[in-house]
C-alpha positions as CSV (number, residue, x, y, z in Angstrom):
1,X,115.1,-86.4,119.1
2,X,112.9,-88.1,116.9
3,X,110.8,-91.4,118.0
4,X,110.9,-92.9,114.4
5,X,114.4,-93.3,115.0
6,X,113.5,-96.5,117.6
7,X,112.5,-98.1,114.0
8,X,115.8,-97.7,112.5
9,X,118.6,-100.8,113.3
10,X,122.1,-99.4,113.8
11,X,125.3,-99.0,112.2
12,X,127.5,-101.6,111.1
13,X,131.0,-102.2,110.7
14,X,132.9,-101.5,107.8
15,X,133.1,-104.5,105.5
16,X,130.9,-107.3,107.7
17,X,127.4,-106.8,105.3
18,X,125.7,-108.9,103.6
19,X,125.8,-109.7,99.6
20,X,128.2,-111.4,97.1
21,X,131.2,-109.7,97.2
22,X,134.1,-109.6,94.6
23,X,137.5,-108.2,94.8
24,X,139.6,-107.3,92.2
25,X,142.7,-104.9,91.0
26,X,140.8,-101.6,90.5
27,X,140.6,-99.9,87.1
28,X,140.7,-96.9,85.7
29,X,138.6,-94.2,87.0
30,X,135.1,-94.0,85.9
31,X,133.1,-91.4,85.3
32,X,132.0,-89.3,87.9
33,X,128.5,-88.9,88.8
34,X,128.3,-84.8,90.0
35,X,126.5,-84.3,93.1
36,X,125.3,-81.1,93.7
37,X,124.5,-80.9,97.4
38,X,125.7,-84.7,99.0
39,X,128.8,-85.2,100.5
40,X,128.2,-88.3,102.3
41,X,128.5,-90.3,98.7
42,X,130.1,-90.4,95.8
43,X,129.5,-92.6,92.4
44,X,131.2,-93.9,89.4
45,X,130.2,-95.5,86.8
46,X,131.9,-97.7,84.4
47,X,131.4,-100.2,81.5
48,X,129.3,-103.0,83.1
49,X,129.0,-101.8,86.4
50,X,128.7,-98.8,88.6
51,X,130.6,-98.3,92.2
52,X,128.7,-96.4,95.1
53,X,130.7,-95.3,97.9
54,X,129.4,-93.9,101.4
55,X,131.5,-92.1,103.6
56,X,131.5,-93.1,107.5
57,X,129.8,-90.0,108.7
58,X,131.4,-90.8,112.2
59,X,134.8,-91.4,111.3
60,X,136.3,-89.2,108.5
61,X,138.1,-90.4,105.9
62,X,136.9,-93.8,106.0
63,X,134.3,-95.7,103.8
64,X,130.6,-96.7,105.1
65,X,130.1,-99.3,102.4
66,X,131.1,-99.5,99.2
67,X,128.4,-101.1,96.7
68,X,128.8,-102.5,92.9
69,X,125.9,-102.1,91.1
70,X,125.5,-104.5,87.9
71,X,122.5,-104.5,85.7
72,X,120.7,-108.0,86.4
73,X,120.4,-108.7,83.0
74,X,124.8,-108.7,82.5
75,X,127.8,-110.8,83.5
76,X,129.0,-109.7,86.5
77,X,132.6,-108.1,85.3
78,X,135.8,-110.2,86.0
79,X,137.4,-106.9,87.4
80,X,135.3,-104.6,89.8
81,X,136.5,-103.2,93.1
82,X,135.7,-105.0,96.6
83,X,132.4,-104.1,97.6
84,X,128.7,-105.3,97.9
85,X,127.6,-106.8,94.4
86,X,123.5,-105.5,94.0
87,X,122.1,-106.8,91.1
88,X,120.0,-103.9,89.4
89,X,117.3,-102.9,89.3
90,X,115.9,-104.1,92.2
91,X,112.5,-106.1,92.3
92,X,112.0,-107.1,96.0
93,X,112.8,-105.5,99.2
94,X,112.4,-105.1,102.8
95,X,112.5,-101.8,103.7
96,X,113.2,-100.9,107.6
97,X,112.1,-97.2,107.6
98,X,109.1,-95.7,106.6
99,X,110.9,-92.6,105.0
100,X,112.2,-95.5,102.2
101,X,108.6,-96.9,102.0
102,X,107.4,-93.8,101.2
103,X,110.2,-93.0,99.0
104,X,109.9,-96.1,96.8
105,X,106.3,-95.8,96.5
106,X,106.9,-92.4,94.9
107,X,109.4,-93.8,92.6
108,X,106.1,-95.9,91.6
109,X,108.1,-98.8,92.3
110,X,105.8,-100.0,95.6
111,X,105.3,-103.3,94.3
112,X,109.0,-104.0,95.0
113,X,108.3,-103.5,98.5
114,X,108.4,-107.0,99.7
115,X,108.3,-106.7,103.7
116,X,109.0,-104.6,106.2
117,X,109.9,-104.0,109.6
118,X,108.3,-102.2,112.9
119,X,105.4,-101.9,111.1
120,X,103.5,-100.0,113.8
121,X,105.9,-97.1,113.0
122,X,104.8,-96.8,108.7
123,X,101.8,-94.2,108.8
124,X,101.3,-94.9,105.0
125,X,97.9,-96.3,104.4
126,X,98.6,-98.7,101.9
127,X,101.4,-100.6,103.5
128,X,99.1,-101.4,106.3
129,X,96.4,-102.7,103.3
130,X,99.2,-104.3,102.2
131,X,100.3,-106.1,104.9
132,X,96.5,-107.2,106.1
133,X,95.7,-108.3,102.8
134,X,99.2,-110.6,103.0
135,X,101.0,-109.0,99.9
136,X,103.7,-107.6,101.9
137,X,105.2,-109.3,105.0
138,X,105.8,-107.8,107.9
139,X,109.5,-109.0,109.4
140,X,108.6,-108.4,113.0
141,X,110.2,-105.4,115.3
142,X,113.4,-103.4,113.8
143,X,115.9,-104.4,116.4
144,X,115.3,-108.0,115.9
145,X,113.6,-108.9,113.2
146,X,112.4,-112.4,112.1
147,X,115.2,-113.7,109.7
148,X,113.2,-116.9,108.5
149,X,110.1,-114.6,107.3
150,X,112.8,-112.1,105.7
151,X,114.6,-115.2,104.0
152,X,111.2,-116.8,102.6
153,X,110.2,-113.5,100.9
154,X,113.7,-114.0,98.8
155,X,114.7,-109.8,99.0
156,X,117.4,-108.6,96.6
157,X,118.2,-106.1,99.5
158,X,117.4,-104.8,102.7
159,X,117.3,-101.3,103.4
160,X,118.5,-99.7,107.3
161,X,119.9,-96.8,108.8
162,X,123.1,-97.4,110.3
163,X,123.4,-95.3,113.5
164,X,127.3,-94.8,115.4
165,X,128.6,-97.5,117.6
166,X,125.6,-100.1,116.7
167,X,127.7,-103.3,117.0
168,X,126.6,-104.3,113.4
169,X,123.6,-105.8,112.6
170,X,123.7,-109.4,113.7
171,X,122.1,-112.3,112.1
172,X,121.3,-110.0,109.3
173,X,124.8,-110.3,108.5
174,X,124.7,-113.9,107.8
175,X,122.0,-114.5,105.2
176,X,124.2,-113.0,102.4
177,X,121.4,-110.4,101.4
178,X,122.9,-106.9,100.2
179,X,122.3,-104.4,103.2
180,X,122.0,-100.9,101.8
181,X,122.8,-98.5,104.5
182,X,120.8,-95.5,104.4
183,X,123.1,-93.0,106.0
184,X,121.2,-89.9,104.3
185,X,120.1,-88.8,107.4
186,X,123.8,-87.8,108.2
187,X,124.0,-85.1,105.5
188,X,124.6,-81.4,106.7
189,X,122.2,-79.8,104.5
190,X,117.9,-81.0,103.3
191,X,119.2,-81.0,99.8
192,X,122.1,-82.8,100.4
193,X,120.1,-85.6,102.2
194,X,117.2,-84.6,99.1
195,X,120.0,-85.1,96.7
196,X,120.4,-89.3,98.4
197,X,117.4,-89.8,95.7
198,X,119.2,-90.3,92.8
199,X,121.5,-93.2,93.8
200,X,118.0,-95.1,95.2
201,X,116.8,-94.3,91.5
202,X,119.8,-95.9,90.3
203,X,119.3,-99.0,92.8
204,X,115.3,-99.1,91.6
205,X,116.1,-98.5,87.6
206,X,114.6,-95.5,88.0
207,X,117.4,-93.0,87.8
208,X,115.8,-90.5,85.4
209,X,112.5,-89.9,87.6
210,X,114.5,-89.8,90.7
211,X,116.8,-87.3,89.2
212,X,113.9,-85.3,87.8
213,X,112.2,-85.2,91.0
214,X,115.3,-84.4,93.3
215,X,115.7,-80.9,90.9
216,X,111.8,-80.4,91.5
217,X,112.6,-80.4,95.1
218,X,115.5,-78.5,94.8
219,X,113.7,-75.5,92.6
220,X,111.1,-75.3,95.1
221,X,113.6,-75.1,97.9
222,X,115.7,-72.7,96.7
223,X,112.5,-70.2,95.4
224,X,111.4,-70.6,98.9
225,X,114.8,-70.0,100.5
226,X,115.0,-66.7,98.5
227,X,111.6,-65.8,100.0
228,X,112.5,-66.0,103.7
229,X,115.7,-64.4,103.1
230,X,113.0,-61.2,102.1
231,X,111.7,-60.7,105.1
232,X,112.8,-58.2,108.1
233,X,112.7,-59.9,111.1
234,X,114.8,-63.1,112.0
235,X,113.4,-64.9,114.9
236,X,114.5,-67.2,117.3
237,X,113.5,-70.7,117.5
238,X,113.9,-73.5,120.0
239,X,113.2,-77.2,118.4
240,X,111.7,-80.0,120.0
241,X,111.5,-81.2,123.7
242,X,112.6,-83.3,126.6
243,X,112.3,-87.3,125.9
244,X,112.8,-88.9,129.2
245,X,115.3,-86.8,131.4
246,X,116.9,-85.4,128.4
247,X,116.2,-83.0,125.6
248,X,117.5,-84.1,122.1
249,X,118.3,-80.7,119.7
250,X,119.2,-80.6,116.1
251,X,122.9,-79.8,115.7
252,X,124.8,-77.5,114.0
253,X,125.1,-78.8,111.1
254,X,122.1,-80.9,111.1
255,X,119.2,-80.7,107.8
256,X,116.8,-79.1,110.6
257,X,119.5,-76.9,111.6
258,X,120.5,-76.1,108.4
259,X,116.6,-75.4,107.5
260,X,116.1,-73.1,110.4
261,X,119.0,-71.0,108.7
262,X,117.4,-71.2,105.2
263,X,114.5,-70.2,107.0
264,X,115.5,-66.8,107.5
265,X,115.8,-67.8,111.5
266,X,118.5,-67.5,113.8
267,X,119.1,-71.1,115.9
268,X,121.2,-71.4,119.6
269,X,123.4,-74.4,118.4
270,X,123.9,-72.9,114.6
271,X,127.3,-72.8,115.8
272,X,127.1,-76.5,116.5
273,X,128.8,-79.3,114.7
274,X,127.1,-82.2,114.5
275,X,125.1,-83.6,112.0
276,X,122.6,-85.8,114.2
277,X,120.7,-84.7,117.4
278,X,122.8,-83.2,120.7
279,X,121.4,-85.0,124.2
280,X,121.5,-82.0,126.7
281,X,120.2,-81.4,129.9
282,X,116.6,-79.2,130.6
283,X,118.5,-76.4,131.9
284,X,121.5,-75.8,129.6
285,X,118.8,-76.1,127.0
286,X,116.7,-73.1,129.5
287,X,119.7,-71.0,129.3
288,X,120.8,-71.1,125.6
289,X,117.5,-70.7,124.1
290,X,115.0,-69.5,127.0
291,X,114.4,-66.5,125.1
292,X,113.7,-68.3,121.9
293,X,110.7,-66.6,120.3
294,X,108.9,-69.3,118.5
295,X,109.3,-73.2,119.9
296,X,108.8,-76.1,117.2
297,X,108.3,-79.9,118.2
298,X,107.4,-83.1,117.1
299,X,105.2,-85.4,119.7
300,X,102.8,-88.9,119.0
301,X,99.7,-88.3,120.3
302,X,96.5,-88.5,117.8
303,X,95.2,-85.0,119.2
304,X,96.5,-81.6,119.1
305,X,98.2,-81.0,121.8
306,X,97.9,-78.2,124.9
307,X,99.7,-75.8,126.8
308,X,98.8,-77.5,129.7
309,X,99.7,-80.5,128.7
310,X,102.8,-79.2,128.0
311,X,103.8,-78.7,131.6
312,X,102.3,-81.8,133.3
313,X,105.0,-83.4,130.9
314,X,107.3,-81.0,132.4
315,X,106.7,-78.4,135.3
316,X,110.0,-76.3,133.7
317,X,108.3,-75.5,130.5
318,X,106.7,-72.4,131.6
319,X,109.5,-70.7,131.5
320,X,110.0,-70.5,128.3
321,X,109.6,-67.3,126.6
322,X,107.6,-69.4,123.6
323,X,105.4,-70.8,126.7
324,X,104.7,-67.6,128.0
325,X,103.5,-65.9,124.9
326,X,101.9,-69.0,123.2
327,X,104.1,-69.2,120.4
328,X,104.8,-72.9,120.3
329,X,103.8,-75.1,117.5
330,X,103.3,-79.1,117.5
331,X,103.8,-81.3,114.4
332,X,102.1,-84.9,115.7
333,X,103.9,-87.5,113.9
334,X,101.1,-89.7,114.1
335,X,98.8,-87.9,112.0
336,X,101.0,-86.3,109.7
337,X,103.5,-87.7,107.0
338,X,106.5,-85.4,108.5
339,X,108.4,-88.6,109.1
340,X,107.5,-89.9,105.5
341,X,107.6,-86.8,103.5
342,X,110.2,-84.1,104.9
343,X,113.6,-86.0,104.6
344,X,112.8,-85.9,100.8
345,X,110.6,-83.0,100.3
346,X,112.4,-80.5,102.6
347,X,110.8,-77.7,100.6
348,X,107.5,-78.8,102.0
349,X,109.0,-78.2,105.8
350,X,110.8,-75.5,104.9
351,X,107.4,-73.9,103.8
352,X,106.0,-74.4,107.2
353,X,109.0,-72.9,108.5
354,X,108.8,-69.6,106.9
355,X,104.7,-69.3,107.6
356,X,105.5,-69.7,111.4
357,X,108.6,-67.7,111.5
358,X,107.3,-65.0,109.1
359,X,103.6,-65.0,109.3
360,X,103.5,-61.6,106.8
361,X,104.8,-63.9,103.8
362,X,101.4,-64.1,102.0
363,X,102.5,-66.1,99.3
364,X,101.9,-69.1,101.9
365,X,98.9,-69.7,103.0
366,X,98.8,-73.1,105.1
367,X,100.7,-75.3,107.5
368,X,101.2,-79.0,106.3
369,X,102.9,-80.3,109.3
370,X,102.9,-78.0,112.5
371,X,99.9,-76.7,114.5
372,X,99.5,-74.0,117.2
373,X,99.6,-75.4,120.2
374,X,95.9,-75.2,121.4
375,X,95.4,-73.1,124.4
């Protein structure tokens, strides 16, 4: 579905990551941080130390990670629970997504962005200064990075998205680095994924600003969500397109999926459940959602894109019912921050959702992401 994805190494097994780790009988419960939205994590924190724990999203009922968090500045407790020791807050990193870049820098903590990876996928401006000017290092392609230019920049983490059936993440494994595994992505809801702001707060010493800004977001969200569900009319909408000789949809229970619904829009796979993308063929895509009145898509391609460009990509496109009445809208990845703004500002998507879907909202006035496709 999405081509920033190529940029993101894979998932990892359960307990092979690297970072000190301790073990020790556990202790008395904590306190419980409350998570409004996430379901994908869960935190508690005690005296000294704070315990992060991250669901597998592929295999329920077992745990992701586990991560101890321990002020930098403190003994490391004699009795905290097996897991991944990170020393807080963090002051270097190399960051493997650009969402994360993007994420850190509006924590205001971009100067602990020490490297990154697949560089040619981070459409923020100043990481590219950055990197020419040689204050942050780029560590070489995603999927197989350069571990002595990672090791010589000295991180106190590395940051990936773990994917399903990944293998792990090799030599990465082996340099005894923490590996925080972004697994946001896999939350059912935008705010849930939204909400994923306040433990990288806690991991940057920044908990109070994340927080702050994860219940701007979610204010927003929820006075647009109460907007949409105004209007009379509840179109149809068919996302994205085909990427080689298959067509990658949200599912179900995906944040675009979910969005759609906030949206005030109804969705062919709403029914679905899964929380990633669904690989299906052109034509049961043609049959389930052929009628679709309004077609969304992402594409890379520094121009706005046409309907007949459209179907030299693919002869089958015309007969779409969004095709045929030139309802279709392109969001080009490459020169708009939809990659490194929507997975933590959903409420800025979700805007441009409710303008296309319901055009007669005149409390919104302009797309940020998504164009008509030029004719």
């Amino acid at each position: 579905m999405k081509t920033i994805f190529k940029l993101f190494i894979l998932t990892v097994l359960l307990s092979a990551c690297g970072g000190a780790k301790k073990s020790a009988p556990s202790q008395a419960d904590g306190d419980a941080v409350a998570f409004k939205y996430a379901t994908q994590i869960s935190i508690e924190k005690f005296d000294g130390y704070t315990v992060a724990t991250i669901k597998n999203p592929w295999k329920e009922g077992m745990t992701l990670h586990r991560y101890v968090l321990v002020p930098a500045d403190q003994e490391i407790p004699n009795h905290i629970p097996t897991g991944t020791i990170v020393r807080t807050p963090l002051k270097r990193a190399v960051m493997f997504t650009t969402v994360h870049c993007a994420m850190v820098m509006e924590f205001g903590r971009q100067d602990c962005i020490a490297g990154v990876a697949d560089l040619k996928y981070i459409k923020i401006p100043w990481i590219q200064e950055q990197v020419a000017k040689g204050r942050i290092t780029d560590v070489g392609d995603g999927m197989s990075p350069v571990i002595e230019k990672i090791i010589d920049e000295h991180p106190d983490a590395l940051f990936l998205s773990p994917f399903e059936n990944s293998g792990g993440y090799g030599k990465l494994e082996e340099i005894n680095i923490p590996i925080i595994e972004c697994a946001d992505y896999m939350e059912a809801s935008p705010l849930a994924r939204a909400e994923w702001l306040r433990f990288y707060g806690m991991l940057f010493g920044c908990e109070e600003r994340a927080t702050a800004l994860f219940e701007s977001v979610d204010n927003s969200y929820q006075q647009l969500k109460a907007l949409a569900a105004k209007a009379k009319t509840r179109p149809t909408v068919l996302m994205d397109k085909v990427t080689g000789s298959v067509w990658y949809v949200p599912g179900g229970k995906s944040t675009i999926g979910q969005m759609i619904k906030d949206a005030n829009g109804k969705y062919a796979w709403a029914d679905d459940e899964h929380s990633g993308s669904i690989s299906l063929p052109f034509e049961t895509v043609l049959e389930r959602s052929g009628d679709a009145d309004v077609w969304l898509f992402r594409y890379s391609g520094n121009h706005d894109i046409t309907y007949d460009e459209l179907l030299s990509e693919h002869h089958g496109y015309n007969q779409f019912k969004a095709f045929k009445n030139h309802t279709a809208y392109g969001c080009d990845v490459e020169r708009s921050p939809f990659y490194e703004e929507s997975p933590f500002h959903p409420e800025r998507l979700l805007a441009d959702f409710i303008l296309i879907l319901h055009p007669e909202v005149n409390t919104l006035t302009s797309l940020r992401y998504f164009k008509p496709v030029s004719q």
